[in-house]
N, C-alpha and C positions, 0 to 999 in steps of 0.2 A: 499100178496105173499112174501114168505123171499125168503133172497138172494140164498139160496141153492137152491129153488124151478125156480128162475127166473133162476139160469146157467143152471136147467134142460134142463126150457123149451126151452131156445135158443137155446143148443145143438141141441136139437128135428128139429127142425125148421133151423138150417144153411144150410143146403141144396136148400131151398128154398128162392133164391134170393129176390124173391118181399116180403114174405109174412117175412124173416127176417127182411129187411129192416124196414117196415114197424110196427113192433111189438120192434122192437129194438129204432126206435124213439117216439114211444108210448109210450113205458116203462119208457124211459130216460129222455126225453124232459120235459113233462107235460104239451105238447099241448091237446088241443081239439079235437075231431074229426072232424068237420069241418075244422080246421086249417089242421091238418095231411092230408086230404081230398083234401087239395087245393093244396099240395107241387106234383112237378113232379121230374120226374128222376133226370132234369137239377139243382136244387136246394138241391139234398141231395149228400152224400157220404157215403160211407159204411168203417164203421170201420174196422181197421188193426186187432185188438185183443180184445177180451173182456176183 
């Protein structure tokens, strides 16, 4: 995915709280899926700005 394709898709997607959250520490992190799997609300934060 290049970077012009990844600002799309977040745009697409900021609307939707869980599923940005969740695609945005995907994207970024380079955890696992089980790792991503295991974090809850209380553990993350949502970025100011892309």
């Amino acid at each position: 995915m290049t970077d012009k394709h990844l600002k799309m898709f977040m745009k697409v997607i900021t609307g939707d709280e869980i599923w940005f959250d969740f695609f945005y520490t995907e994207l970024t992190t380079g955890l696992r899926r089980g790792e991503i799997c295991g974090l809850s609300g209380r553990t993350s934060t949502r970025p100011t700005a892309l």
